[in-house]
C-alpha positions in Angstrom: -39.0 -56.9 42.0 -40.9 -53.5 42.9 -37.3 -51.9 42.7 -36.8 -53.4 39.4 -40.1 -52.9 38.1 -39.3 -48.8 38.4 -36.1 -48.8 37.1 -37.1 -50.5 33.8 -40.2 -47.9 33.7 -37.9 -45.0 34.0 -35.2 -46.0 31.4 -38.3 -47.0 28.6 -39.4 -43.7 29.8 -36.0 -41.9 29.5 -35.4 -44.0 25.6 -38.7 -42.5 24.4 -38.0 -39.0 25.5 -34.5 -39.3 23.8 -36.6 -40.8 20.2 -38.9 -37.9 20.5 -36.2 -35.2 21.0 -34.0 -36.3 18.0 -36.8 -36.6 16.0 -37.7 -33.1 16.8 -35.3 -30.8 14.9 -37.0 -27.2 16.3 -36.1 -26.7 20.1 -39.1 -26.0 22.4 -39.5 -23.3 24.6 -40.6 -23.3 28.5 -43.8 -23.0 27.6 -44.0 -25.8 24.9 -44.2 -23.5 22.1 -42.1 -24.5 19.1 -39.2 -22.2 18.5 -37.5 -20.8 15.0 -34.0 -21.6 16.1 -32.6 -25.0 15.1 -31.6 -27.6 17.6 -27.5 -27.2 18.1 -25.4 -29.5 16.2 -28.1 -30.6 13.4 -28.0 -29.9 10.2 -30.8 -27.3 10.0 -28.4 -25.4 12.5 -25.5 -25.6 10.4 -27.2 -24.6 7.5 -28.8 -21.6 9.6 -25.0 -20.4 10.7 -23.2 -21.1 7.8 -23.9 -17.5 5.9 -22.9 -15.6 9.3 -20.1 -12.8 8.7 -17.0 -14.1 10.1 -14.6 -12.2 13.2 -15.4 -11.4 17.0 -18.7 -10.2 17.6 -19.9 -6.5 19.1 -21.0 -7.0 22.8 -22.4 -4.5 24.8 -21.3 -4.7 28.6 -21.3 -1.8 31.6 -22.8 0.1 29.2 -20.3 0.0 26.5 -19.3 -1.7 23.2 -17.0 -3.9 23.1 -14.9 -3.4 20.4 -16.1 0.2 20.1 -15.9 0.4 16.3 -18.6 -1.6 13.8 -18.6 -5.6 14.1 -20.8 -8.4 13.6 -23.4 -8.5 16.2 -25.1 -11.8 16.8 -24.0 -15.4 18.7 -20.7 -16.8 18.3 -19.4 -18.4 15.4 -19.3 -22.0 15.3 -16.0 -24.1 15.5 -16.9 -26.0 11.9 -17.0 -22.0 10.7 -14.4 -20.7 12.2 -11.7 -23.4 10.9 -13.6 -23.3 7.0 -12.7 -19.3 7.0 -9.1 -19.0 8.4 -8.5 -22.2 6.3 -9.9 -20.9 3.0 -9.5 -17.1 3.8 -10.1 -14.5 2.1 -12.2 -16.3 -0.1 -15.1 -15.8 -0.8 -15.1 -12.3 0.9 -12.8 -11.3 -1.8 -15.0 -12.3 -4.5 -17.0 -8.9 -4.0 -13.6 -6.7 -4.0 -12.8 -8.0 -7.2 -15.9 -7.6 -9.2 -15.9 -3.8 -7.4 -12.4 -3.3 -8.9 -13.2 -5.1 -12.2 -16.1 -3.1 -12.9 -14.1 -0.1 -12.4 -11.4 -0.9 -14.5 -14.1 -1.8 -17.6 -15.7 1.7 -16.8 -12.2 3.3 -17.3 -11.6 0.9 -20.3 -14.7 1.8 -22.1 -14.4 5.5 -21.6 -10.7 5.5 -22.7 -12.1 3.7 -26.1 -14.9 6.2 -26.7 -11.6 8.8 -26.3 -9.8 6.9 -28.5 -12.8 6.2 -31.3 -14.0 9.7 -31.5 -13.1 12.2 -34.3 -13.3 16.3 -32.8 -13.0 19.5 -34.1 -9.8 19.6 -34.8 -9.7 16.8 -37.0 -12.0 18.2 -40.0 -11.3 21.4 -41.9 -12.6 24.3 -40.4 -13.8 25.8 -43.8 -14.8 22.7 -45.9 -15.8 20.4 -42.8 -13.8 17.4 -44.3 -11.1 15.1 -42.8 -7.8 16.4 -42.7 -4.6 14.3 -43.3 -4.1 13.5 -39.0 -8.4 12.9 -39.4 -8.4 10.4 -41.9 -5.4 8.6 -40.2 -6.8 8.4 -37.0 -10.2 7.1 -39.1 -8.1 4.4 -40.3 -6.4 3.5 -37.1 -9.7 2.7 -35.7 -11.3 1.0 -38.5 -8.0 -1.4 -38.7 -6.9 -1.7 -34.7 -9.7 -0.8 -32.4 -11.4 -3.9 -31.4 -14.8 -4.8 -32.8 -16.8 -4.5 -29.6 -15.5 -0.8 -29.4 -15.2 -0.1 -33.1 -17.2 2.7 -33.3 -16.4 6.1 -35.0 -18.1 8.8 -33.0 -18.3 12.2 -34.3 -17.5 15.0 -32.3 -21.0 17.1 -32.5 -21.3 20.9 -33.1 -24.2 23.8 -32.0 -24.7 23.7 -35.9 -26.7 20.4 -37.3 -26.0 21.5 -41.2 -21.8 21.4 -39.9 -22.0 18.2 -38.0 -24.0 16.6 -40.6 -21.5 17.7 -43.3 -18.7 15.9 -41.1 -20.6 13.1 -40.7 -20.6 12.4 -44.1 -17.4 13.1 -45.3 -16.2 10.3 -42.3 -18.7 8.2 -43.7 -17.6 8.7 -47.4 -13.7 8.0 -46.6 -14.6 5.2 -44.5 -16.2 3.7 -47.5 -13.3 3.6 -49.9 -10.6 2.3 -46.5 -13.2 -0.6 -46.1 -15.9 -2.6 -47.9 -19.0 -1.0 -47.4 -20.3 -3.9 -45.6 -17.4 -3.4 -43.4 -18.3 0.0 -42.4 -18.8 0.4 -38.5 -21.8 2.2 -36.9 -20.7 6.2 -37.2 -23.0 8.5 -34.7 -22.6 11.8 -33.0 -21.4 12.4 -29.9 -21.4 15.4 -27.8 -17.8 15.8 -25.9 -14.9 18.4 -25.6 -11.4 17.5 -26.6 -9.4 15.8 -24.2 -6.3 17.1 -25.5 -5.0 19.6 -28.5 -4.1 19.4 -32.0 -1.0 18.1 -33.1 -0.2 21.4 -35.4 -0.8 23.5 -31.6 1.7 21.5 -30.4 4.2 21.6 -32.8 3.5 25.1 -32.3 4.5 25.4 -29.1 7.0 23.5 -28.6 8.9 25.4 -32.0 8.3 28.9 -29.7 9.9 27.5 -26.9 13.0 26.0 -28.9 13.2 29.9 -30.1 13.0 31.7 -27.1 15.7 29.8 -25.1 18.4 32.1 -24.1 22.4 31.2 -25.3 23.9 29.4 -22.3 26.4 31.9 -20.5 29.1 30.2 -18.4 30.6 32.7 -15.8 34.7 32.9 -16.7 37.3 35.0 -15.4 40.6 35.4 -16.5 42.3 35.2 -13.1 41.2 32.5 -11.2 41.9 30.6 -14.1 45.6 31.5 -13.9 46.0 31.4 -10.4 44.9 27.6 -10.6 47.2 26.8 -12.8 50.2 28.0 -11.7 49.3 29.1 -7.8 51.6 26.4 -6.2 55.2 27.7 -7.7 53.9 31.2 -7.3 53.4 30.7 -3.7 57.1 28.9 -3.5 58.5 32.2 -4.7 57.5 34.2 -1.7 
């Protein structure tokens, strides 16, 4: 009965050790100090791991690295989090890539509109400061096809205010009578250098370089031409 007696006092004592540990959900230390780190396997520990970089972890051992380039450092990764990111790789580490290489292409997008939108010297006349013929088309290409969110005509400013407010007006004038004047974008200046050249520069060019070729010359002699047309009965005859 003694025998018995024990054995039922150590399991009751063994079942309310096991209650009082899973209702504990922080691990203790030696010295019965509560701990920060989550019991394993709950869910407070699962929720701990589960923003932990993925891949093998940096170790240092003999007094080296191992692997000797950057890694995580840190405990292992769980199983649970090792199946969720070779099952559902790359996401969502590529989420960050993408919005790096969007961004970059609205950057180049909004810079090539401002190109695009913005009248420069070479589009007003250098005397009266209006809009020349290639000026007011390019007005009207971007009061027609640019897109509203970029439809803005910038104005290419000058050192002199009385010049740049001269063209300001006449772009503001002869967009007036393409459009409604309600329809009128926002016009503004915009300091900048011309990306390329005008048209008239180029037509330039390019007429200078039609005029200087040299004639073609094709090297002909008299001879050889002969000699390969009738060389085979000439060399029966000897």
């Amino acid at each position: 009965m003694l025998v018995v007696a024990r054995r039922v006092a150590v399991s009751l004592v063994c079942l309310s050790t096991a209650s009082a540990c899973a209702s504990v959900a922080f691990a203790q230390d030696p010295n019965g100090c509560p701990c920060p780190e989550p019991r394993w396997h709950t869910d407070a520990w699962y929720q701990m791991r589960s923003q932990e970089p993925v891949g093998a972890r940096q170790v240092e051992w003999n007094g080296k690295l191992w692997p000797p380039f950057p890694r995580p450092v840190g405990p292992k990764m769980a199983c649970s989090n090792i199946y969720h990111a070779e099952h559902y790789w790359p996401w969502p580490y590529m989420c960050t890539d993408r919005h790096v290489v969007l961004d970059m292409t609205r950057t180049q997008e909004a810079n090539g509109w401002l190109a695009e939108t913005t009248l420069y010297d070479y589009h007003f006349n250098a005397e009266s400061n209006e809009l020349t013929v290639p000026g007011k088309l390019q007005l009207r290409w971007i009061l027609e096809n640019v897109p509203p969110s970029y439809r803005t005509v910038w104005v290419q400013q000058t050192e002199d205010p009385a010049i740049s407010q001269q063209r300001i007006e006449s772009v503001r004038l002869i967009a007036s009578r393409l459009v409604s004047p309600g329809n009128v974008p926002t016009i503004a200046f915009r300091p900048g250098v011309a990306l390329g050249r005008p048209a008239i520069e180029v037509d330039t060019i390019r007429r200078k370089e039609l005029e200087t070729i040299p004639s073609p010359r094709v090297a002909f002699e008299a001879g050889a031409a002969n000699s390969s047309q009738g060389g085979g009965g000439g060399s029966q005859s000897h």
